[in-house]
PADREN-573360 format. One line per field, with one value per residue: chain; residue in three letters; z, x, y of N, C-alpha, C, CB in turn. Coordinates in nm, 3 decimals, padded with zeros to 5 digits. Each point is the difference from the previous one (the first is absolute). Glycine has a CB too. Layout:
zator	c(A,...);
torza	c(ALA,...);
nup	c(Z,...);
neast	c(X,...);
nnorth	c(Y,...);
caup	c(Z,...);
caeast	c(X,...);
canorth	c(Y,...);
cup	c(Z,...);
ceast	c(X,...);
cnorth	c(Y,...);
cbup	c(Z,...);
cbeast	c(X,...);
cbnorth	c(Y,...);
END
This chain:
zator	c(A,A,A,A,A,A,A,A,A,A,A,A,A,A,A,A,A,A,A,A,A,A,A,A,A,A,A,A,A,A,A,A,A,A,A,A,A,A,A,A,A,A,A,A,A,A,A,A,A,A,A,A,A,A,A,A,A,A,A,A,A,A,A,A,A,A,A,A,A,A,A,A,A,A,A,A,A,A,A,A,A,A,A,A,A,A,A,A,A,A,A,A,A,A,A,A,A,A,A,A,A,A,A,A,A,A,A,A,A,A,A,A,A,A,A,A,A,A,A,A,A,A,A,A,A,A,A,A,A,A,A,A,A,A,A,A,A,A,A,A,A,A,A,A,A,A,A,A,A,A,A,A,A,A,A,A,A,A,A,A,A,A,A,A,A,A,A,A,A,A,A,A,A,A,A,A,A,A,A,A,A,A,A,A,A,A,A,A,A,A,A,A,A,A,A,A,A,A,A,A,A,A,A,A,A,A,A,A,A,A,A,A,A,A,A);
torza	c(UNK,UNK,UNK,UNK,UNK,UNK,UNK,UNK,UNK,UNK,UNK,UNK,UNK,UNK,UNK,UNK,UNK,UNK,UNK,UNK,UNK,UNK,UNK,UNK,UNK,UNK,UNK,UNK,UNK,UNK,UNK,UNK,UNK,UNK,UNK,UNK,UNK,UNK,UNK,UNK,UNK,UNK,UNK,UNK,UNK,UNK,UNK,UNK,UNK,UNK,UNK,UNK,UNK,UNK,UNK,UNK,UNK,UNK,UNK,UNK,UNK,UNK,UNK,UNK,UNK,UNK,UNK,UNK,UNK,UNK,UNK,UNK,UNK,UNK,UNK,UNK,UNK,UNK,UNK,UNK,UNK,UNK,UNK,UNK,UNK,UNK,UNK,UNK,UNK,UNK,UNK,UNK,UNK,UNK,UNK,UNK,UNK,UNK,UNK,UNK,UNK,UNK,UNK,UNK,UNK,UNK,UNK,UNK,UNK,UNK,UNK,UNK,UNK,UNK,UNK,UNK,UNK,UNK,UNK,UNK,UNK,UNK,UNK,UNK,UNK,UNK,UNK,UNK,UNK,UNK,UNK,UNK,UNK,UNK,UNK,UNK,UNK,UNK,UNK,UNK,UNK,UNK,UNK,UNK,UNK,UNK,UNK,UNK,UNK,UNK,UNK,UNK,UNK,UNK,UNK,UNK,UNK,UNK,UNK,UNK,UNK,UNK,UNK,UNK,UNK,UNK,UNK,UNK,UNK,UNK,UNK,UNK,UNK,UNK,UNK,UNK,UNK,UNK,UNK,UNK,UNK,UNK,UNK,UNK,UNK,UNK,UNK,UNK,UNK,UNK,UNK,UNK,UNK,UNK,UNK,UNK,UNK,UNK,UNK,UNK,UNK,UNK,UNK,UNK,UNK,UNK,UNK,UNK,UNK,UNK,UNK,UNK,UNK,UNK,UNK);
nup	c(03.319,-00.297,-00.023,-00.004,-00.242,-00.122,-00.047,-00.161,-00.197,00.052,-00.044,-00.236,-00.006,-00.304,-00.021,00.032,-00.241,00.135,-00.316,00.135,-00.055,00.174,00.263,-00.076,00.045,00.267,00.164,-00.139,00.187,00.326,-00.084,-00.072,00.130,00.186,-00.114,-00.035,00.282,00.038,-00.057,-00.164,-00.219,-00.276,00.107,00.244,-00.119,-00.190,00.141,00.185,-00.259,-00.116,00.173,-00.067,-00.231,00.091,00.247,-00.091,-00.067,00.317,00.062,-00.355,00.196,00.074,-00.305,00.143,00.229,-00.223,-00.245,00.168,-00.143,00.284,00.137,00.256,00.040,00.201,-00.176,-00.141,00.284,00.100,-00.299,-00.018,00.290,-00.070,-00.263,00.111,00.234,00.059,-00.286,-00.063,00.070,00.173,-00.341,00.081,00.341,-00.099,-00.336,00.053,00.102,-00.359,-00.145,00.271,00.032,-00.372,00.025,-00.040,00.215,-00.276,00.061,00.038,-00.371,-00.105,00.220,-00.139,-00.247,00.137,00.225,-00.266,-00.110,00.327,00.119,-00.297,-00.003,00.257,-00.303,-00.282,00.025,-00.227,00.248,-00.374,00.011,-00.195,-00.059,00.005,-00.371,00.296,00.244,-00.118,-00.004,00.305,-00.328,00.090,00.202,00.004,-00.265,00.218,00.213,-00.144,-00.186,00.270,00.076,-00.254,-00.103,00.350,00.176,00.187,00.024,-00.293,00.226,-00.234,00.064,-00.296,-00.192,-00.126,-00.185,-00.108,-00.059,-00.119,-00.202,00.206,00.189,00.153,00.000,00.178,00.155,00.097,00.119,-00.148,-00.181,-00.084,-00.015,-00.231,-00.029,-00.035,-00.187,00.021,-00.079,-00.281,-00.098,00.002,-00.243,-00.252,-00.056,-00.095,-00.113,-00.225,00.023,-00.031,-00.325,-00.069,00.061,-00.240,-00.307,-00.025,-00.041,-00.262,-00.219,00.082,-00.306,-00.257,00.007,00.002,-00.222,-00.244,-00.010,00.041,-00.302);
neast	c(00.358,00.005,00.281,00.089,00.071,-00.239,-00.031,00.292,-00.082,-00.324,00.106,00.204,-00.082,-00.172,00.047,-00.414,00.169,-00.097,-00.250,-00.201,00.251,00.168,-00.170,-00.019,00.311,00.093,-00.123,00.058,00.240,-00.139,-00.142,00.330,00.173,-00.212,-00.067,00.368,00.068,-00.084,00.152,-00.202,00.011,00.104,-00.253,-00.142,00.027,-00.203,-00.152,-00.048,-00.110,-00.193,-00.097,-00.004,-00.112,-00.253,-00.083,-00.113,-00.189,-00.134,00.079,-00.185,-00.005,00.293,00.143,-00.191,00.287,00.295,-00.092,-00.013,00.198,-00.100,00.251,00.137,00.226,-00.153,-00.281,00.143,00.086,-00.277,-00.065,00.271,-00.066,-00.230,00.219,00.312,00.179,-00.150,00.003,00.450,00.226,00.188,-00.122,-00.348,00.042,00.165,-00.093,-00.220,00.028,00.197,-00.306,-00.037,00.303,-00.079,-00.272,00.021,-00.327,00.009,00.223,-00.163,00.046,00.307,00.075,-00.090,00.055,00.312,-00.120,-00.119,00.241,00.175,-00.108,-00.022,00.359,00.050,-00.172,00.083,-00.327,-00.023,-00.315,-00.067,-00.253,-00.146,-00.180,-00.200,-00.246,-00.014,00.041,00.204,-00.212,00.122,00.079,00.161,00.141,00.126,00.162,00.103,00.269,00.208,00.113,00.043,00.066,00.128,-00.049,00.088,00.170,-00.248,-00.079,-00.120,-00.102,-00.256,-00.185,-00.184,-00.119,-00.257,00.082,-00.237,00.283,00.165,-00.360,00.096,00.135,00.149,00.067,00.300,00.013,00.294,-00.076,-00.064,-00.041,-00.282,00.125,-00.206,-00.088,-00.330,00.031,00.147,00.296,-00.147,-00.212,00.292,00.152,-00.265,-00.033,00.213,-00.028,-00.232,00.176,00.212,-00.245,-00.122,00.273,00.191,-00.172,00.020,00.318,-00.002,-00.239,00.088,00.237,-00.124,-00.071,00.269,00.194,-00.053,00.051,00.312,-00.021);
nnorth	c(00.238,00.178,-00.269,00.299,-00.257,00.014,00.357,00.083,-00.152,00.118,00.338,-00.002,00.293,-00.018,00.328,00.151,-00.116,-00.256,00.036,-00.005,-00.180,00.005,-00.191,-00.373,-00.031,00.055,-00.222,-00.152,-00.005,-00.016,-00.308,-00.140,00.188,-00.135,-00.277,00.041,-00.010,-00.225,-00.188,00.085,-00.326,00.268,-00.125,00.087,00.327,-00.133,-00.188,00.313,00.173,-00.175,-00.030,00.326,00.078,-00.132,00.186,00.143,-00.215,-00.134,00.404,00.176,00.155,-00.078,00.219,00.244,-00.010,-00.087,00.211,00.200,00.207,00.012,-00.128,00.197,-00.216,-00.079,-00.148,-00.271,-00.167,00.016,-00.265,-00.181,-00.034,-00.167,-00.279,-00.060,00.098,-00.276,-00.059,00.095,-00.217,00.191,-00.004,00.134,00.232,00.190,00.143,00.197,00.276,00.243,00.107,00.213,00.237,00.043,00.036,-00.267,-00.156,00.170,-00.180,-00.204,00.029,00.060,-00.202,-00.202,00.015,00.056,-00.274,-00.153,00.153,-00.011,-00.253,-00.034,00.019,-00.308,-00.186,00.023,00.227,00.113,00.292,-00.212,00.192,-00.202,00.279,-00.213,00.205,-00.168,00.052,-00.201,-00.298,-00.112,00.126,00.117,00.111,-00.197,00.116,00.303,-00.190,-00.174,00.210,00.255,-00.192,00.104,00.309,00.127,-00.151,00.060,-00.112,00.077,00.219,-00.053,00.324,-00.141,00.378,-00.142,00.188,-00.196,00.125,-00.422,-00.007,-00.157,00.070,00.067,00.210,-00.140,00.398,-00.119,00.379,00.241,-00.308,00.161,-00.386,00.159,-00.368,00.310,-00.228,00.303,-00.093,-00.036,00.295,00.279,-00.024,-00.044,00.248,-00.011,-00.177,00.200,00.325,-00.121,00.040,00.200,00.135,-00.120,-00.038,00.414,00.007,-00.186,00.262,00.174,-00.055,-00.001,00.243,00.210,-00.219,00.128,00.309,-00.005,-00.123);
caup	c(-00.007,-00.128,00.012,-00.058,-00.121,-00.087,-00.025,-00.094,-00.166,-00.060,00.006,-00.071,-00.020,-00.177,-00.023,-00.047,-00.131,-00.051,-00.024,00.068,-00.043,00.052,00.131,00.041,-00.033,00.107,00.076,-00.052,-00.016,00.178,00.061,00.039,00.091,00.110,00.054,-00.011,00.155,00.082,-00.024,-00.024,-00.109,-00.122,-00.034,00.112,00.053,-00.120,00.020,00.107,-00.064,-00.047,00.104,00.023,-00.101,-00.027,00.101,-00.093,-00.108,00.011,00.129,-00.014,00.072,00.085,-00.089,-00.049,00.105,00.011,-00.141,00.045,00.031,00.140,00.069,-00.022,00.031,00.135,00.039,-00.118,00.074,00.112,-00.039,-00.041,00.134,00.081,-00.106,-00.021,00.062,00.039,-00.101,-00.082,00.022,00.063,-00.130,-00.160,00.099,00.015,-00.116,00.051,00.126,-00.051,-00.161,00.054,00.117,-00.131,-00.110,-00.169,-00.023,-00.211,-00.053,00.066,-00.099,-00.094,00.047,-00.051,-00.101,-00.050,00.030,-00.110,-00.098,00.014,00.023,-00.096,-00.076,00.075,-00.049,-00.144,-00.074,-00.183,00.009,-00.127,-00.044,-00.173,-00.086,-00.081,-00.002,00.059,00.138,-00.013,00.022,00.168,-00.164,-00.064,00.122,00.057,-00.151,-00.040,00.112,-00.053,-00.113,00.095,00.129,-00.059,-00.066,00.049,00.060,00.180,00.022,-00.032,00.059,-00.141,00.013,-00.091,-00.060,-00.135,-00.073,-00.190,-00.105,-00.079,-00.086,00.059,00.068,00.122,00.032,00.136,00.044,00.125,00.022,-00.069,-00.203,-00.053,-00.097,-00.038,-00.115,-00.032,-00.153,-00.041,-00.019,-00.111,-00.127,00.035,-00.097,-00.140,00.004,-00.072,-00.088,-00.138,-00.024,-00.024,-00.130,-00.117,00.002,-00.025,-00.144,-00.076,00.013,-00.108,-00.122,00.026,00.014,-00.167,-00.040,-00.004,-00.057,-00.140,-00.042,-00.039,-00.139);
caeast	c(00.113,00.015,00.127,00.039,00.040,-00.096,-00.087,00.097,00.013,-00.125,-00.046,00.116,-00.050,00.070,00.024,-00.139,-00.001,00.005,-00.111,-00.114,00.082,00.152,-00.010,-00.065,00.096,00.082,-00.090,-00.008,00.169,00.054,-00.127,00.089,00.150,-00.001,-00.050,00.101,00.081,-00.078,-00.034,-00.150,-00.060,-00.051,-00.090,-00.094,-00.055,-00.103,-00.131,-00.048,-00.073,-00.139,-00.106,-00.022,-00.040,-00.122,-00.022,-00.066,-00.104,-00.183,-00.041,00.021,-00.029,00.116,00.117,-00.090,00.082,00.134,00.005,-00.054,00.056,-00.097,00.052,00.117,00.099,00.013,-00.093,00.067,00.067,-00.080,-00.067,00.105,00.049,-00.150,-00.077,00.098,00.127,00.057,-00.078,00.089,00.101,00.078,00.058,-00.101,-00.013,00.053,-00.032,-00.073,00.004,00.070,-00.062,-00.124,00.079,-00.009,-00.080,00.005,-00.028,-00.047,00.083,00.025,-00.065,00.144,00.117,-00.021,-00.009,00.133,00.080,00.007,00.087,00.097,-00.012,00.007,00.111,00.126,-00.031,00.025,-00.118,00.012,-00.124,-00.042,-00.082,-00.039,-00.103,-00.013,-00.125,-00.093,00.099,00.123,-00.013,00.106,00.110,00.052,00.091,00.077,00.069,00.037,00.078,00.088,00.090,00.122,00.099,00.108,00.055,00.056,00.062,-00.114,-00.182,-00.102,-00.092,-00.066,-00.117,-00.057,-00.066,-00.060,-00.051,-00.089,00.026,00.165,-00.050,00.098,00.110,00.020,00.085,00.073,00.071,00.073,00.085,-00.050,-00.025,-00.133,00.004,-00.140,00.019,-00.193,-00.069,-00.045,00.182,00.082,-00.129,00.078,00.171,-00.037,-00.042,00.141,00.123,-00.100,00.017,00.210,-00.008,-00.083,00.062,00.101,-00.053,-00.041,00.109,00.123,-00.034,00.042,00.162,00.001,-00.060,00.046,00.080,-00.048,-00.044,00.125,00.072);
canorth	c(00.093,-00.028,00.041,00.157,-00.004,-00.070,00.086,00.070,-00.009,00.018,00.121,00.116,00.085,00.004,00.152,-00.042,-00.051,-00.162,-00.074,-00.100,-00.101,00.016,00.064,-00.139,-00.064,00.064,-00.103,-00.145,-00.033,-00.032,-00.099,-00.126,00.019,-00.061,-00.136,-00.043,00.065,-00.111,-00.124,00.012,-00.061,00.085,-00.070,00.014,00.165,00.017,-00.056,00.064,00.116,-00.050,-00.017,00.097,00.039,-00.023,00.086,00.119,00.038,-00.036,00.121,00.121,00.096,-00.013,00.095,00.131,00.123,00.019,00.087,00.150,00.108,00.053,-00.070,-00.022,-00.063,-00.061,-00.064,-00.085,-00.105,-00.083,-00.087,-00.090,-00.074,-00.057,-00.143,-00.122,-00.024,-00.158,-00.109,00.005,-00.029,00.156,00.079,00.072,00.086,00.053,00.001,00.024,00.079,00.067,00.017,00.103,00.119,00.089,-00.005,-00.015,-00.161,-00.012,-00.088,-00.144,-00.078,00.023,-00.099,-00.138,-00.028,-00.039,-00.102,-00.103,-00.059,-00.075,-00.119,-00.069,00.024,-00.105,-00.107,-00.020,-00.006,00.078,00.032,00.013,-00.004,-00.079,00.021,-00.125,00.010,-00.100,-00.010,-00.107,-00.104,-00.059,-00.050,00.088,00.063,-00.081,-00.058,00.176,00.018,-00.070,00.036,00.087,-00.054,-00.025,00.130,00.048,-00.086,-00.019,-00.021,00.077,00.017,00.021,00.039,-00.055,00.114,-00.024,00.127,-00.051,00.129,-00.056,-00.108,-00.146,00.060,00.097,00.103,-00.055,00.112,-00.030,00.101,00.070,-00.085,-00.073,-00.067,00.009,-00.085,-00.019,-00.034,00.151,00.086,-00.078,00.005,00.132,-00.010,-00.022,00.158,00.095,-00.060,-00.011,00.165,00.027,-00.026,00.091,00.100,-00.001,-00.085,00.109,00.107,-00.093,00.038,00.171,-00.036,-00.021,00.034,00.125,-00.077,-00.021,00.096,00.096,-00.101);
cup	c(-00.141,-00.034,-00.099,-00.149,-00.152,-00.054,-00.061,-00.116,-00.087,-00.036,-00.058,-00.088,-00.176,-00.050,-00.101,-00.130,-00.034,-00.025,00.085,00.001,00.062,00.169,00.028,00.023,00.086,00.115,00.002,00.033,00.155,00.074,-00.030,00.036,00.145,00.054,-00.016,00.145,00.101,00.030,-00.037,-00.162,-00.117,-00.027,00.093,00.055,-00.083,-00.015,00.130,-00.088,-00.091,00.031,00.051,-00.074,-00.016,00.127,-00.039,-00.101,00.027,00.122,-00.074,00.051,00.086,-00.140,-00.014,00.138,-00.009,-00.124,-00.006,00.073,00.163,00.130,00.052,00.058,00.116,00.008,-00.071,00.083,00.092,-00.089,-00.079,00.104,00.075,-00.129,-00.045,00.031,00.071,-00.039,-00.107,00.093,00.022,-00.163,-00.079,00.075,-00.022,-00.150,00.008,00.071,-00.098,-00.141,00.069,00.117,-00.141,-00.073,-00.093,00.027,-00.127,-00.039,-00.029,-00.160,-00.126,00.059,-00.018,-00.081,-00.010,00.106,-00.091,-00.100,00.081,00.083,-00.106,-00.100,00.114,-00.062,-00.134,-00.038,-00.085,00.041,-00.179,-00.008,-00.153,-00.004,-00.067,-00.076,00.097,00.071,-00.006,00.086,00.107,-00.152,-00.014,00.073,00.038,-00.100,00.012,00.116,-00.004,-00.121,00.032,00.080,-00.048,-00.120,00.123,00.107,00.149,00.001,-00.039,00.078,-00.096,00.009,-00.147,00.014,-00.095,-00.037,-00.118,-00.084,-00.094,-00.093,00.089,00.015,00.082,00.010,00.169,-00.009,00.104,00.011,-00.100,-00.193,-00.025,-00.132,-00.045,-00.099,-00.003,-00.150,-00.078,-00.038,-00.162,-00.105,-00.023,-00.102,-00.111,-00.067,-00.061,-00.069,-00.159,-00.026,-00.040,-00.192,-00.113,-00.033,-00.095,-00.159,-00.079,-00.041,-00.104,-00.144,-00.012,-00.076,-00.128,-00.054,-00.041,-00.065,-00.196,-00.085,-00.011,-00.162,-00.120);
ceast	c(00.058,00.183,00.071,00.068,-00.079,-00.075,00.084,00.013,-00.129,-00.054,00.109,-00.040,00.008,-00.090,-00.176,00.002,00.013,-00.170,-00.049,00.072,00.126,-00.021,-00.045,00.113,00.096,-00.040,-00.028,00.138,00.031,-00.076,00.108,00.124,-00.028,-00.058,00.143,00.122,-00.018,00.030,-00.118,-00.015,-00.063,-00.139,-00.152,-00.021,-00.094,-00.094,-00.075,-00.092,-00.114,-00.095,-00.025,-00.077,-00.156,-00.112,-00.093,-00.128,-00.121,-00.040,00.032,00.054,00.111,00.143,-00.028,00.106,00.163,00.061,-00.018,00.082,-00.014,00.044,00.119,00.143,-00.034,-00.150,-00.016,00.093,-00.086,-00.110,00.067,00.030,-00.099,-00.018,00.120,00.119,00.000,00.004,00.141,00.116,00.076,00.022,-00.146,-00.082,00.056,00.012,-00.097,-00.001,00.140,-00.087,-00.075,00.053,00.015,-00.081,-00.025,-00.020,-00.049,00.057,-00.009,-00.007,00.115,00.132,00.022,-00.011,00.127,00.052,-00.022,00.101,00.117,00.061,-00.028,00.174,00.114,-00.059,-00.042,-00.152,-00.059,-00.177,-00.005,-00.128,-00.045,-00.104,-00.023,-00.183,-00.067,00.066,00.027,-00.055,00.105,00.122,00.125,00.104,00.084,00.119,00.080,00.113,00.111,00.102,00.056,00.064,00.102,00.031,00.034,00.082,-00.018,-00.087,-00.061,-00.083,-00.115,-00.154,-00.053,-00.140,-00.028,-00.039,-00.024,00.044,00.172,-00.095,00.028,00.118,00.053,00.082,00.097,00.126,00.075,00.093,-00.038,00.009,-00.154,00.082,-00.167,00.004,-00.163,00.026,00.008,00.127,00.041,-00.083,00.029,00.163,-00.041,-00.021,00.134,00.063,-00.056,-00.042,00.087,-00.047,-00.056,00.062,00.126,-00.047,-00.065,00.122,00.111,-00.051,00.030,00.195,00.010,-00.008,00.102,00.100,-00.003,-00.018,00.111,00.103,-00.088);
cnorth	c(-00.002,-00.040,00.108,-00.014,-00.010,00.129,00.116,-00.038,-00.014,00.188,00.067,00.094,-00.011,00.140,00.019,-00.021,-00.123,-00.043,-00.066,-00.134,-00.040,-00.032,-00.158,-00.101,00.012,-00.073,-00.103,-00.082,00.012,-00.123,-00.142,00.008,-00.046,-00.135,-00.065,-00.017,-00.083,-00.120,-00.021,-00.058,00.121,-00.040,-00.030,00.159,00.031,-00.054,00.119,00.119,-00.041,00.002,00.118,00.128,-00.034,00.036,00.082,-00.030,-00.065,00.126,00.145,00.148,00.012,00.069,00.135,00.060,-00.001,00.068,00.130,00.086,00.110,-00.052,00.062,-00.087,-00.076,-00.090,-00.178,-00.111,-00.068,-00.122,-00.131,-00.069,-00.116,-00.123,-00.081,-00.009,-00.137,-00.125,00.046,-00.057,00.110,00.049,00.080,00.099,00.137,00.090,00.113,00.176,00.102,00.084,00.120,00.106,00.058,00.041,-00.074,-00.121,00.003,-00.046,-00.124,-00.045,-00.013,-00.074,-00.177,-00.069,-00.009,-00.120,-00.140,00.024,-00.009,-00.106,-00.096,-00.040,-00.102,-00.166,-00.076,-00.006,00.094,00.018,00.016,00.004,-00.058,00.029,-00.090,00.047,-00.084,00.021,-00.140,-00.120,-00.101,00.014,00.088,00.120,-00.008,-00.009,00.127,-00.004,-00.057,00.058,00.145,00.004,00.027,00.105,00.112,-00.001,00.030,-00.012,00.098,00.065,00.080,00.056,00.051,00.144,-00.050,00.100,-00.053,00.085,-00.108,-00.065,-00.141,00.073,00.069,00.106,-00.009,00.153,-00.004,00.136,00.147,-00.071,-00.054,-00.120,00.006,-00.088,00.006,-00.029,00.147,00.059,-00.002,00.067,00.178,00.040,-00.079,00.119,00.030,-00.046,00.008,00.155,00.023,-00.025,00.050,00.123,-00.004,-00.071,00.147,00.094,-00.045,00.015,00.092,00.025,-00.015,00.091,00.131,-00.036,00.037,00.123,00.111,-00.019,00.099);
cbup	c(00.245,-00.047,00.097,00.262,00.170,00.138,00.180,00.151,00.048,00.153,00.188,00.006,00.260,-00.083,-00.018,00.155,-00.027,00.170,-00.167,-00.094,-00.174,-00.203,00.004,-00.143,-00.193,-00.097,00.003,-00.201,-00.267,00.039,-00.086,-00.129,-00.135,-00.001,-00.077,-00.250,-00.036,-00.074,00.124,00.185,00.182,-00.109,-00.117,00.064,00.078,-00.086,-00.074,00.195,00.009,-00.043,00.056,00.099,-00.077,-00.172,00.081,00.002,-00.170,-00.039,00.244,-00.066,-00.028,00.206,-00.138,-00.126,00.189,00.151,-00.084,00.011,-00.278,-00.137,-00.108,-00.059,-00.104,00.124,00.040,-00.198,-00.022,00.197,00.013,-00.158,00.037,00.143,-00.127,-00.140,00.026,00.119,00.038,-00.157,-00.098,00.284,-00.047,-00.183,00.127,00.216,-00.056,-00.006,00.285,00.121,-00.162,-00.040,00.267,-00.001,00.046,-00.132,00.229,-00.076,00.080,00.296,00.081,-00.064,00.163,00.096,-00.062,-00.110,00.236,00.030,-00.216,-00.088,00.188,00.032,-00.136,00.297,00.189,-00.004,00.156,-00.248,00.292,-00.069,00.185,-00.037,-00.002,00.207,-00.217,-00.104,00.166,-00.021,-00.224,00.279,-00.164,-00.132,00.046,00.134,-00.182,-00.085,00.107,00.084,-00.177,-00.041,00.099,00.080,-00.239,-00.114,-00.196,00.101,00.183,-00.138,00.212,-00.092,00.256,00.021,00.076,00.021,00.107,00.053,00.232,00.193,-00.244,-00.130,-00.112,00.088,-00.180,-00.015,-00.085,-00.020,00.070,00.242,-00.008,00.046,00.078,00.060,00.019,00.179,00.090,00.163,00.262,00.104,00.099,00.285,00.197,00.052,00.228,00.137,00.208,00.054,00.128,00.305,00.110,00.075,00.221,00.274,00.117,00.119,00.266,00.177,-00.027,00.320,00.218,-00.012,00.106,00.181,00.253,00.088,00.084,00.299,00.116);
cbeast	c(00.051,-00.249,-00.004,00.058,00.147,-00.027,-00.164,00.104,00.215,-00.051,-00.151,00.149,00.048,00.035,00.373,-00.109,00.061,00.254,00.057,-00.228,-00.102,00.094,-00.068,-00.218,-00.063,00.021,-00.052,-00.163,00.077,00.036,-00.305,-00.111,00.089,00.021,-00.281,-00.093,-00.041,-00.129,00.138,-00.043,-00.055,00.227,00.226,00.078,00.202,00.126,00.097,00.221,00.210,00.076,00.054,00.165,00.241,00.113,00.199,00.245,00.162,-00.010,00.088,-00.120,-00.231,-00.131,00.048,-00.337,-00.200,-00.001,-00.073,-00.199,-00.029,-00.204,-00.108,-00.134,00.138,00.172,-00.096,00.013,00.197,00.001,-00.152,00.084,00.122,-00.159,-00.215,-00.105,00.033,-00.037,-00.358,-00.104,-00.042,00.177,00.234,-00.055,-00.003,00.065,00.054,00.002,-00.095,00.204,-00.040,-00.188,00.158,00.125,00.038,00.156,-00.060,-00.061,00.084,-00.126,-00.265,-00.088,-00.026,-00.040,-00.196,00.054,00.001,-00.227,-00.099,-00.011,-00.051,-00.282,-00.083,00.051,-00.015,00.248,-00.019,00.242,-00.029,00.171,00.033,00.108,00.031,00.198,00.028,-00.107,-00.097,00.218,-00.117,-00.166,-00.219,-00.213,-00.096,-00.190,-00.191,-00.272,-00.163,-00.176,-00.139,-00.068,-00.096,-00.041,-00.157,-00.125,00.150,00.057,-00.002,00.023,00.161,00.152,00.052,00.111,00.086,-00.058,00.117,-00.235,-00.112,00.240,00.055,-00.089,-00.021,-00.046,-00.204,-00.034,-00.145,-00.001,00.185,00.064,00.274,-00.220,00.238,-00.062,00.257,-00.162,-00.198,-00.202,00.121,00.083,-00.250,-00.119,00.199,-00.095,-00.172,00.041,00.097,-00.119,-00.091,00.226,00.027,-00.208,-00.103,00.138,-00.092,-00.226,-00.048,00.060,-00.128,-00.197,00.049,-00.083,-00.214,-00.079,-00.051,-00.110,-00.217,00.007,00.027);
cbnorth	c(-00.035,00.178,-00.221,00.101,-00.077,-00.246,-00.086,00.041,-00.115,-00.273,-00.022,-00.156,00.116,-00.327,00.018,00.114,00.171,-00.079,-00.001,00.121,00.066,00.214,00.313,00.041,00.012,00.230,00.113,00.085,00.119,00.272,00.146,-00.094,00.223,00.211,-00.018,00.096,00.229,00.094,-00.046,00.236,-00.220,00.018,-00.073,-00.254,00.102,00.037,-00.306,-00.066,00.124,-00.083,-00.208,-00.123,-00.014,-00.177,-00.017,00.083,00.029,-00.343,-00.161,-00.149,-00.026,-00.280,-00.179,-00.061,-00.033,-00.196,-00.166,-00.092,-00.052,00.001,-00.168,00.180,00.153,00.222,00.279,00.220,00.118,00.255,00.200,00.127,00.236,00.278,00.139,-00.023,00.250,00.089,-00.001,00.193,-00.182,-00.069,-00.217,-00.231,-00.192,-00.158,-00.241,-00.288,-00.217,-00.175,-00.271,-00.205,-00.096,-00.071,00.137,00.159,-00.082,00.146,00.125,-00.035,00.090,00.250,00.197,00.035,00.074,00.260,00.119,-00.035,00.088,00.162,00.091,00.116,00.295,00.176,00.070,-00.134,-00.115,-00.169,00.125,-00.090,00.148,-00.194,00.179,-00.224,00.064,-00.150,00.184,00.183,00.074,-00.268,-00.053,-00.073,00.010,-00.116,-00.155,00.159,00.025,-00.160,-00.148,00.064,-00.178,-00.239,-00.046,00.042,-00.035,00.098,-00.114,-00.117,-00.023,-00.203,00.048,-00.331,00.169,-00.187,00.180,-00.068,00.330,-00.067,00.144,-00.226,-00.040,-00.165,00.138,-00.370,00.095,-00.290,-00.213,00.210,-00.142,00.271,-00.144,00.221,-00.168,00.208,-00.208,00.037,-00.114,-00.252,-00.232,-00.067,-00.018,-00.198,00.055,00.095,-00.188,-00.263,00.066,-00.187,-00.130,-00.079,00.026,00.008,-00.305,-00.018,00.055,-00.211,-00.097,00.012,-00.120,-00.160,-00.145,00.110,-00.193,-00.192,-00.086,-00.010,-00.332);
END
């Protein structure tokens, strides 16, 4: 049985000009309201979905149909009803069963991305990415995770990218900042800086020059 309150702040109506984006986020934001409501552990409504998530991705053919346009709604519930209503919990059920009366089990995957971050955001955790020419070493990592503990003053959640092209060194991105400390950056702002200088040393003869000729 579904509960009505529950299937109300999930199904609320929205106007058609709300982004793909926007729209995930909306869902994302009622999934944990309502685990919140509940008593339901943030942490445990979100493990549940996952497992769900991953779901999908070792059962292709099974996401092919709750993705499919051809599909429709109801038939979508009935194969939801017959595989996992008695294996989900009421809340991710009830979830569930609101996405696919709307259509919008395509979502699951966007929705779920926002519920991480904002499970990540009650539990002070900072998603950073670091570019590195090589791939990073436990070491080093361990040394990299520590010193943003204490520069950005949370937990790091750190997903590690190589690109031979820096030389050395790295590149670390929390959000929308980049810190950039490559080899290639620095060999980059030399450069200029050995352009700025030519530039301005020619303009400074030039200066004379036109000086002199004026005398």
């Amino acid at each position: 049985m579904v509960d009505t309150a529950q299937d109300s702040r999930f199904a609320a109506e929205y106007s058609a000009d709300v982004s793909v984006e926007k729209l995930a986020e909306i869902y994302a934001e009622a999934f944990i309201g309502a685990a919140d409501e509940k008593g339901i552990s943030a942490a445990d409504a979100v493990e549940e979905y996952e497992s769900f998530v991953e779901l999908l991705k070792i059962q292709p053919k099974f996401a092919e149909v709750l993705f499919s346009e051809m599909v429709s709604p109801d038939e979508k519930l009935t194969l939801l009803e017959k595989t996992i209503s008695s294996k989900a919990s009421p809340l991710f059920w009830s979830f569930l069963q609101t996405l696919a009366r709307r259509n919008r089990l395509v979502l699951l995957r966007l929705v779920f991305r926002q519920v991480q971050i904002t499970l990540n955001e009650r539990q002070n955790k900072i998603p950073v990415v670091i570019t590195t020419a090589a791939e990073l070493d436990n070491e080093l990592l361990q040394s990299l995770t520590e010193k943003l503990r204490a520069v950005i003053g949370g937990e790091p959640i750190i997903s590690s990218t190589v690109n031979p092209d820096l030389l050395s060194g790295l590149v670390v991105r929390v959000g929308d900042t980049v810190f950039d400390a490559s080899i290639l950056t620095q060999l980059k702002n030399v450069r200029q800086q050995m352009i700025d200088r030519s530039a301005y040393e020619i303009q400074c003869r030039r200066n004379i020059f036109c000086n002199t000729e004026g005398n």
